[in-house]
C-alpha positions as CSV (number, residue, x, y, z in Angstrom):
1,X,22.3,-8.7,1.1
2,X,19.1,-7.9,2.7
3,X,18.5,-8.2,6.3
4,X,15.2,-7.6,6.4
5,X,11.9,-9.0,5.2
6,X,9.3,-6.2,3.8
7,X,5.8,-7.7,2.2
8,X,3.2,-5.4,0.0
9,X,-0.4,-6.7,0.8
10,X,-3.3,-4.9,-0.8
11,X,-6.3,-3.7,1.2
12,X,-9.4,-2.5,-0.4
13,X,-10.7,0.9,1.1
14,X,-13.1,3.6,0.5
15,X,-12.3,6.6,-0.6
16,X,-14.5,9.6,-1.9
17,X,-17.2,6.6,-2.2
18,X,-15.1,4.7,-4.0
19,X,-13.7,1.5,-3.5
20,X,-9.8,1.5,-4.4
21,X,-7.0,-1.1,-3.5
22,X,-4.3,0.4,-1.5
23,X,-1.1,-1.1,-0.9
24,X,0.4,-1.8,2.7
25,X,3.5,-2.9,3.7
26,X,4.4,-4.6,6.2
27,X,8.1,-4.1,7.5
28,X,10.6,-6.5,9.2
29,X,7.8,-9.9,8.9
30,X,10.3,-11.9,10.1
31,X,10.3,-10.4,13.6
32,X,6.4,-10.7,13.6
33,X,4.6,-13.7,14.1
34,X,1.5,-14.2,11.8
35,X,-1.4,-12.9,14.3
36,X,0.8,-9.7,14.5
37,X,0.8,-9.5,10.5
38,X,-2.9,-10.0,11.0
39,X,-3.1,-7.3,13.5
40,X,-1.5,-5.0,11.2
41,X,-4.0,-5.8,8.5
42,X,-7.3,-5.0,10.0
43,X,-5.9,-2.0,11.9
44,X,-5.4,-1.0,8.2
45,X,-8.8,-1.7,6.5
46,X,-10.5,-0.1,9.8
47,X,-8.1,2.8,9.0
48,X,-10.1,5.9,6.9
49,X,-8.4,6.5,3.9
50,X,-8.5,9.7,1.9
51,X,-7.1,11.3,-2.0
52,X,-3.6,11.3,-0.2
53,X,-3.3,7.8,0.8
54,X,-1.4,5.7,-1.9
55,X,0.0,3.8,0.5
56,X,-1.5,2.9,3.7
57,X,0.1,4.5,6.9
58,X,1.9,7.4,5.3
59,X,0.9,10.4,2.6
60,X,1.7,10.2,-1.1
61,X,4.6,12.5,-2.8
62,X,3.7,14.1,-6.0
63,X,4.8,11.0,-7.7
64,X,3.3,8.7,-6.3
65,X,-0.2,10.8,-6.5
66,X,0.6,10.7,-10.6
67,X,1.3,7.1,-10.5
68,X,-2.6,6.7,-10.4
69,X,-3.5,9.1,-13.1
70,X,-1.5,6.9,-15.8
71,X,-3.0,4.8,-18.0
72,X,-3.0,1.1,-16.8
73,X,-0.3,-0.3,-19.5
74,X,2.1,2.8,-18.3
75,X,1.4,2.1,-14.6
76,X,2.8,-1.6,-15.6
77,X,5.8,0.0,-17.2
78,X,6.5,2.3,-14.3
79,X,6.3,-0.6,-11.7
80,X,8.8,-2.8,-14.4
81,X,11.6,0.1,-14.2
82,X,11.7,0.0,-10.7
């Protein structure tokens, strides 16, 4: 069904002094061999993050910026439904 293999790693960053865990994915692993998947990884945590970042590497839609503002159990719920 799927071709392709797509992992979600979490990075801690800084952002407004504050340190928050960002998601990044990593697209198409299995054409990557595991020093690449490093690579990827520390180019994100040297990476400056900012309000906008939700996900490392691209900017947040208005959704996704809202996602954070919901209590924790509804940020659960909202992660189940997907």
């Amino acid at each position: 069904m799927f071709d392709d293999v797509d992992i979600c790693v979490v990075v801690e960053k800084e952002v407004d002094e504050k340190k928050m865990p960002l998601p990044l994915v990593i697209h198409k692993v299995q054409e990557k061999s595991p020093s690449d998947v490093t690579s990827e990884i520390d180019r994100a945590r040297a990476k400056a993050a900012s309000t906008d970042s939700v996900v490392l590497d691209r900017k947040a839609g208005a959704a996704e910026k809202l996602y954070y503002f919901l209590f924790g159990p509804l940020r659960c719920l909202a992660r189940i439904s997907h």
